[in-house]
C-alpha positions as a Markdown table, in Angstrom:
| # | Residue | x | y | z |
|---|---|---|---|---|
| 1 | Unk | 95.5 | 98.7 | 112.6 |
| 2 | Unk | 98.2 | 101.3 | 113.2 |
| 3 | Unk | 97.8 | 104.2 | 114.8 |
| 4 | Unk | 101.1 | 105.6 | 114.9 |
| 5 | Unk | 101.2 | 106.3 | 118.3 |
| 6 | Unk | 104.2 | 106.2 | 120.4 |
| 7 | Unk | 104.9 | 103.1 | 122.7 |
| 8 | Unk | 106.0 | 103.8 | 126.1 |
| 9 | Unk | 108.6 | 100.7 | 125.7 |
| 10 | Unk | 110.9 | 99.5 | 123.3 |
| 11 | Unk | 113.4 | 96.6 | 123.1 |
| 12 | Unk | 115.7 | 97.1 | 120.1 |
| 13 | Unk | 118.5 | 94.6 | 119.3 |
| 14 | Unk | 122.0 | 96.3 | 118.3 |
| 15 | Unk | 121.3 | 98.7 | 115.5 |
| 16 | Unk | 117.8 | 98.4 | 114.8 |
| 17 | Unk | 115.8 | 99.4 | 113.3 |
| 18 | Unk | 117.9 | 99.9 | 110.2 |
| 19 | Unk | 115.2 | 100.1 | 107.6 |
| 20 | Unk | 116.6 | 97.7 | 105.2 |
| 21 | Unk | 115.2 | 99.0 | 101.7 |
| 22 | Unk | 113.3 | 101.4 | 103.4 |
| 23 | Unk | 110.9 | 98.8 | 103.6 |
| 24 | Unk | 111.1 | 97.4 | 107.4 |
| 25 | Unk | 108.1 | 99.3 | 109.3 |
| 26 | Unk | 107.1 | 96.3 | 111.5 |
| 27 | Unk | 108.8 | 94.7 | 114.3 |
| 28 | Unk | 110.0 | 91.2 | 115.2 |
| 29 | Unk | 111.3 | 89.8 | 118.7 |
| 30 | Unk | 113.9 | 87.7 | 117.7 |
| 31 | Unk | 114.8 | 84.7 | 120.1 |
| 32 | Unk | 118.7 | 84.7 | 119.2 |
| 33 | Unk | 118.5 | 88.3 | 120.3 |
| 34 | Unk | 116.9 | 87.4 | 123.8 |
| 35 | Unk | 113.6 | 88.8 | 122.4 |
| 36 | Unk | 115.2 | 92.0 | 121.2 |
| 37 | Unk | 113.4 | 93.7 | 118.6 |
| 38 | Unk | 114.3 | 93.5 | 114.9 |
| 39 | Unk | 112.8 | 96.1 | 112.5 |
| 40 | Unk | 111.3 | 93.5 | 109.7 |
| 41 | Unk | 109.4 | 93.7 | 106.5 |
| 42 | Unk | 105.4 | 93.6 | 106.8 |
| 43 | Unk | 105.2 | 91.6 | 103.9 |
| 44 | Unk | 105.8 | 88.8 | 106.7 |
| 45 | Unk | 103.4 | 86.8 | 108.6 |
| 46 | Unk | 103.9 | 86.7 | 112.5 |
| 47 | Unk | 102.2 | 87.2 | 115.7 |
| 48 | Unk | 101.1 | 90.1 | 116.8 |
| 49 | Unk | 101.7 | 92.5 | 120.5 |
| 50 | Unk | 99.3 | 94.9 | 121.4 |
| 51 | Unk | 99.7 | 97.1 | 124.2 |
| 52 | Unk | 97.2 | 98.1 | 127.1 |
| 53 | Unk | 96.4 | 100.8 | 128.4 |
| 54 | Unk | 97.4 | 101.2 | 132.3 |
């Protein structure tokens, strides 16, 4: 579910998100990036990271 509400962290690898197609509206850590995010198409299955509230 997506809420759009704002994270109070982000990770993103050098210049991401880029929106490639205007398509990319989830996120992937990538390990060749040191976990740094990559903006990536939703299309794909992955695992998911949910933040908690303090």
């Amino acid at each position: 579910m997506h809420d759009e509400a704002n994270v109070s962290y982000d990770n993103w690898g050098h210049d991401q998100p880029n929106y490639v197609d205007g398509d990319q509206k989830c996120v992937v850590a990538e390990i060749e990036w040191t976990w740094a995010w990559n903006d990536w198409f939703c299309t794909e299955k992955d695992f998911i990271v949910c933040e908690l509230p303090n």
